[in-house]
N, C-alpha and C positions, 0 to 999 in steps of 0.2 A: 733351496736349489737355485737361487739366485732369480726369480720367477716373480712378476709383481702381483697381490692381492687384486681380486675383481674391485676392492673397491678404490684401491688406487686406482686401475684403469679407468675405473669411468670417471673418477676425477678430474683426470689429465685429459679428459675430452669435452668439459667445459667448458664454457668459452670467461666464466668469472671462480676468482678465487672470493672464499666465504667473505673476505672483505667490503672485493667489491659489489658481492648480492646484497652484503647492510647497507652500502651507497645506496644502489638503487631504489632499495625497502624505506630507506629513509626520503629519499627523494621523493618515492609516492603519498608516503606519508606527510612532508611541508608541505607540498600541494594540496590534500586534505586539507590541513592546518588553514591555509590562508581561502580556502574555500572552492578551489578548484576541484571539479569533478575528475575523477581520474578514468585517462585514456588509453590506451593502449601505443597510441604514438609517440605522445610521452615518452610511456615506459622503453619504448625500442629506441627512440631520440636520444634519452639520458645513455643507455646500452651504448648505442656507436658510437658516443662523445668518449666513453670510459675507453672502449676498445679502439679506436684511433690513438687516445693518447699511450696506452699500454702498446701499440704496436711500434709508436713514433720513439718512445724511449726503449724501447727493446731492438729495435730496429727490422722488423720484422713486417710483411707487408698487411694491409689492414683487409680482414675478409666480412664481408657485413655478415648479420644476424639474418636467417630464416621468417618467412612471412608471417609463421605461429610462435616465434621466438615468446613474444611475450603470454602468450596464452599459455605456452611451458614452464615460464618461468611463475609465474603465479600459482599454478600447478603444484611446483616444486616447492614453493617457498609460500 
């Protein structure tokens, strides 16, 4: 009936596509690697760099991440 799936919706209200959550999974991870403890700053710093530049080529304006962004996102993933 032409109606999108809940799990489409809640998709499309992500602020990353599965790609770029393995960016950021990855990034947590080389910091491990070279011996950094991992932060939660971090994780939201690497976040608004991605979302900046995904705003800046879309042209779209840039809205930051939530103050439990990363506590979510760890959550999730």
């Amino acid at each position: 009936n032409g109606k999108r799936d809940i799990q489409e919706f809640n998709a499309s209200k992500c602020h990353f596509t599965e790609a770029e959550a393995q960016v950021l999974i990855d990034h947590a991870l080389h910091e491990a690697e070279r011996g950094f403890p991992f932060t939660h700053q971090s994780l939201y710093e690497k976040g608004e760099e991605i979302l900046k530049a995904k705003g800046t080529a879309q042209g779209t304006p840039f809205k930051p991440l939530g103050k439990q962004w990363s506590h979510n996102f760890l959550n999730r993933y």
